[in-house]
N, C-alpha and C positions, 0 to 999 in steps of 0.2 A: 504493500500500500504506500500512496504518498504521505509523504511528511506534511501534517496538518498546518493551516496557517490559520491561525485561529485568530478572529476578530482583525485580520490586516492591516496592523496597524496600532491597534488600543490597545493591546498587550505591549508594544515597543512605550508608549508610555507612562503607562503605569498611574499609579494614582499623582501625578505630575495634572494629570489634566483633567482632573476630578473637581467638581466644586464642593467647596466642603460646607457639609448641611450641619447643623447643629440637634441639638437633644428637643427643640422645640420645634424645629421643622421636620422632621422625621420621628412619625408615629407609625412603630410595630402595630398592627390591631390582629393579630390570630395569623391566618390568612395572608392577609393583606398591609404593604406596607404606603405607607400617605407621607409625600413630601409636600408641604406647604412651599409655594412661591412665598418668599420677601416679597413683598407691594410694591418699598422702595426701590429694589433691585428688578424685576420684570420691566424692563422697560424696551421698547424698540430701537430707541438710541443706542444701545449695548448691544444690536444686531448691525450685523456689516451684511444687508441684503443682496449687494455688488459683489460679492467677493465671498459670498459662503462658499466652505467646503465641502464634499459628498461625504456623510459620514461613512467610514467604511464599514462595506458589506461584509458581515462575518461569511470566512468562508472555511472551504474542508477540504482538503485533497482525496477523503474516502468517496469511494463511488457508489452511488447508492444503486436500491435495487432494480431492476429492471420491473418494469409494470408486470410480466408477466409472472418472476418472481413473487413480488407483491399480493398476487391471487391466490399463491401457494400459502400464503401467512399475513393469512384477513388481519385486521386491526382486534382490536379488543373492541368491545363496546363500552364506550362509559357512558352510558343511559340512556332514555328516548330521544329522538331527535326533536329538536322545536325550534320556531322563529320568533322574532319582533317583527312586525311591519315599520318602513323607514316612513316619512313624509317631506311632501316636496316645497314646502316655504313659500313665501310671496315672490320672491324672484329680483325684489329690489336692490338696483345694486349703490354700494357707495362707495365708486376708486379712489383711489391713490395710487400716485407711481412711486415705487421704492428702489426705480434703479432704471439706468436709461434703458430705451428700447433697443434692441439688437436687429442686426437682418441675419432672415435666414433663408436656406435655399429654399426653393419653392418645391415641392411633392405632393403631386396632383396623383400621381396613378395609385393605383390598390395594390398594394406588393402580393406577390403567392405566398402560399406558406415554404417555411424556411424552418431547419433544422440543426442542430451540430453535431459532436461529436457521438452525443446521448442520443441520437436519432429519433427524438420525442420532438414531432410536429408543432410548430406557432405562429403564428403571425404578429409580429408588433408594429405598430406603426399608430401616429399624430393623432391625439381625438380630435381634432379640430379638421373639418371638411375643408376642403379647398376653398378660401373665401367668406370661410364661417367660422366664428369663434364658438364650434358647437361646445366646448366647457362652458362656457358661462350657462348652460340650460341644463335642467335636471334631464339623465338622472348623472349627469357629469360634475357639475358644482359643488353637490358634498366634499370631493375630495381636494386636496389640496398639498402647498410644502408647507415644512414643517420648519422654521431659524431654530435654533437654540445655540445656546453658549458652552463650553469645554472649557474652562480657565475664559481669556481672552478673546479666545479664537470662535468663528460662526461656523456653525456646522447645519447640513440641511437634511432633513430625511423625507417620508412623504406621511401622509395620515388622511384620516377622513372623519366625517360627523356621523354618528351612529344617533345620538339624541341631540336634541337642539342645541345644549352648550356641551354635550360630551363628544370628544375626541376619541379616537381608537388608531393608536400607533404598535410598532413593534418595541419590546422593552429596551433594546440596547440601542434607541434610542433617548430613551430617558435616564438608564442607569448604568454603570458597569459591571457586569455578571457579576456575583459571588463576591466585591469589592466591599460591599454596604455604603458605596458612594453612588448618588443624584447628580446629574448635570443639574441645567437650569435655563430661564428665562426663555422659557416655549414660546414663539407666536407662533400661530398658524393664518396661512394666508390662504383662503379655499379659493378653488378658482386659479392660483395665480399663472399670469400669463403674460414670461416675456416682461420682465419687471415691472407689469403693473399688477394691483390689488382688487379686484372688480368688486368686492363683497368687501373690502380692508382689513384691517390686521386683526388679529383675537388675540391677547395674552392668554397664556392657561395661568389659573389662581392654584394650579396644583396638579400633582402627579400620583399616580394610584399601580403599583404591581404587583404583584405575589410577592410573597415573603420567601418565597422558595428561588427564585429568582434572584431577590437581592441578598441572601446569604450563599448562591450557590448549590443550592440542596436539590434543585432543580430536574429533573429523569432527563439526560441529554446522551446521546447515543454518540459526539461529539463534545466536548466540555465548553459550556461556553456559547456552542452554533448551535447544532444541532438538539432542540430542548422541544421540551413537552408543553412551555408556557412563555415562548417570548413574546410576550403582549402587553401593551399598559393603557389606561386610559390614561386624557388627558380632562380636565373640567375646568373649561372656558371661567374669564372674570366677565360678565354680562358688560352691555354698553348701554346706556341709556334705557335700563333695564328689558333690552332685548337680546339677545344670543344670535349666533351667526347663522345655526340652522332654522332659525325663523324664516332667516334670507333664501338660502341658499336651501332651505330642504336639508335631510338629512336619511340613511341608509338604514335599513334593519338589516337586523346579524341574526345568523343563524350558529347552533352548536349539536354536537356529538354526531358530526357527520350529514347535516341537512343538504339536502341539494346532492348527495351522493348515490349511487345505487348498491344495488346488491355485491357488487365488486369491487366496491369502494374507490367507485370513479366519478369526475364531475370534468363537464365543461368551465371553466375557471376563466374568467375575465378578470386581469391584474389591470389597475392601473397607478400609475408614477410618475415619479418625476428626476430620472436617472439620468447623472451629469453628462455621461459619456453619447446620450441621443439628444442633439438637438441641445448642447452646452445645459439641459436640466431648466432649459427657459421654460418648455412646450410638456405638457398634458400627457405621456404618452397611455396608449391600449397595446395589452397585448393579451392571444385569445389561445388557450391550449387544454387539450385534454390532462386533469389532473389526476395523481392515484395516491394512495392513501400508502405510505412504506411503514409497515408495523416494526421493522427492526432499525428505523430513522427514527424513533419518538413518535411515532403515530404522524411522522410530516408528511402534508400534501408536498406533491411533485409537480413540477411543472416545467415545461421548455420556453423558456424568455432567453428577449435580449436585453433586459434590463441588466443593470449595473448597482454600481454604488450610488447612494442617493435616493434608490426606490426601496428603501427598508422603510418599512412600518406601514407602505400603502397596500390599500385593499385589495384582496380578493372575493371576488363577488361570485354569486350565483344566478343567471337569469337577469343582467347588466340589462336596460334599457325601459322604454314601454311599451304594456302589455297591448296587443291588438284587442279590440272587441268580432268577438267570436259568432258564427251563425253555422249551424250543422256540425260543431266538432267542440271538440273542450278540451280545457288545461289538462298536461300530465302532473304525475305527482311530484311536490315539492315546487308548487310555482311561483312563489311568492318573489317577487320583481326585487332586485338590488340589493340583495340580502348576502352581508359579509359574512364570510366563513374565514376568514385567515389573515393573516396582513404577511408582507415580504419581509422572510427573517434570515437567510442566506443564502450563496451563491458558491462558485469556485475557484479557486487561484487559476484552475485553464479556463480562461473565458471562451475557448473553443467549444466547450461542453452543452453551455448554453441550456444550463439548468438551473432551476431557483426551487427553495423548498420556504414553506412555510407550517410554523406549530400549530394543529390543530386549534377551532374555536370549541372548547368546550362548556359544561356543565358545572366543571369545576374551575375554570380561566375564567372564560369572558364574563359569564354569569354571575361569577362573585364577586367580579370586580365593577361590573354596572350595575349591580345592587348594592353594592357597598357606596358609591358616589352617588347614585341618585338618594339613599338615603338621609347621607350626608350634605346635599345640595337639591334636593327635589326638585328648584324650580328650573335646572339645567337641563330634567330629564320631560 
């Protein structure tokens, strides 16, 4: 096997580029651990929007299983399957530009599908139509990037809105594995396009992940990448006592496998905002059969050409809107826009052209948007 390279990077610095949280911003609750933003310290001015860096994609040099493997050794089950329904907002936008516009090449045509070394079929490419800023319209505008700070330095991931002011990122975007260190001062920018803000900026008032996660105790078949729960909410500070998914709509998520079949397959629509396509300006989609690897931490599979910078962005089920039907009807599991996973690694041969992400479960996402809607009710 190849020699792992775990987290690409955040390992070479170590807790140098950690922000350090104190005993009042950081509360163990069971489960779950809750980083409180500083008020004084969230601020936009402390984001270098020009000039963020793609946080890096943890990656793996082990090769994961082949889908057909993957049938020989179904997943576990950990419990019924169920959804939330998302909703789609008033639509009102209110920009800002956070960094000049850029040109970029025109791509008009529909690319075919395209594969790598994994031979696992995808297509990525622009959500935005020739001509049309189709992000700015649901069900595209929930998701968005993600600024945060490392020490000094800006770093960007992707994320999306599951309830009106809650967030739903990948955890090593908020924290550093098994470190008991928070980065900090999240904004999220939905929408954004090309250095403008169509929707504007959201600070998050706080950060919420497993407690398993942030001591490390975590089931990772990889230490560090490869885990059973890289996921965190984020929970927006309101504006003018509105939240962003008021705007912009927001996603339902699904767990314990929704949107899967019997073989523990799904059609998977990723989208990001991955530095290496289109400089991390532009929206991208990308559309590939996923499978469930029960000896990867139960991680869905999938073939992208995403990169670094699209961690933490969604994986959906049933991406778009629904037709209305005469003579024929929904199959099962159809509930429109509903997240199952967010982008939690990748591989040092970008030849490979593979992404995994940790299971949404019963015991993840679950706990963790009942614990924040508790705590903030009027977010959810």
């Amino acid at each position: 096997m190849n020699k792992i390279a775990m987290y690409l990077g955040i390992s070479l610095f170590g807790s140098a580029i950690a922000v350090g949280a104190s005993a009042q911003q950081v509360k163990v609750h069971g489960a779950v651990t809750h980083f409180t933003q500083p008020a004084q310290a969230a601020q936009s001015s402390m984001i270098d929007f020009a000039h963020a860096q793609p946080m890096p994609l943890p990656t793996t040099g082990f090769a994961a299983p082949a889908a057909s493997d993957a049938l020989l050794q179904p997943p576990a089950r950990m419990g019924a399957p169920g959804a939330v329904p998302g909703g789609q907002g008033d639509g009102k936008r209110m920009p800002l530009q956070l960094a000049p516009t850029r040109a970029l090449d025109s791509q008009d045509q529909v690319s075919p599908q395209e594969f790598g070394t994994s031979n696992q079929p995808f297509t990525t490419n622009r959500v935005n139509a020739a001509g049309d800023n189709t992000q700015f319209y649901y069900a595209f505008r929930p998701a968005g990037k993600l600024f945060f700070n490392i020490g000094s330095a800006t770093y960007v991931c992707s994320a999306s809105l599951i309830k009106p002011g809650i967030v739903v990122t990948a955890a090593h975007c908020v924290a550093n594995f098994g470190r008991q260190q928070f980065y900090g001062n999240w904004q999220f920018v939905p929408a954004y396009s090309n250095g403008s803000a169509p929707y504007g900026v959201w600070r998050a008032a706080s950060a919420t992940i497993l407690t398993s996660y942030y001591n490390g105790t975590d089931s990772c078949a990889v230490s560090g990448v490869v885990c059973q729960d890289d996921v965190a909410v984020l929970t927006l500070a309101p504006q003018s006592g509105s939240y962003a998914g008021n705007r912009t709509g927001w996603y339902g998520y699904g767990w314990n496998g929704y949107g899967f079949n019997g073989s523990a397959q799904a059609l998977i629509n990723q989208l990001g905002y991955p530095v290496a396509l289109d400089g991390g300006l532009l929206m991208e989609r990308n559309d590939s059969q996923g499978y469930t690897a029960a000896s990867f931490s139960n991680n869905t599979i999938i073939g992208s050409l995403m990169t670094g910078g699209s961690s933490g962005g969604p994986w959906e089920v049933n991406l778009g809107i629904a037709p209305s039907l005469s003579g024929t009807s929904f199959g099962a599991a159809a509930a429109r826009n509903t997240v199952v996973g967010v982008t939690s690694w990748g591989y040092t041969d970008t030849t490979i052209k593979q992404q995994g992400a940790s299971p949404f479960t019963s015991g993840n996402i679950v706990v963790l948007v009942n614990a924040v809607c508790s705590a903030t009710p009027g977010a959810c």
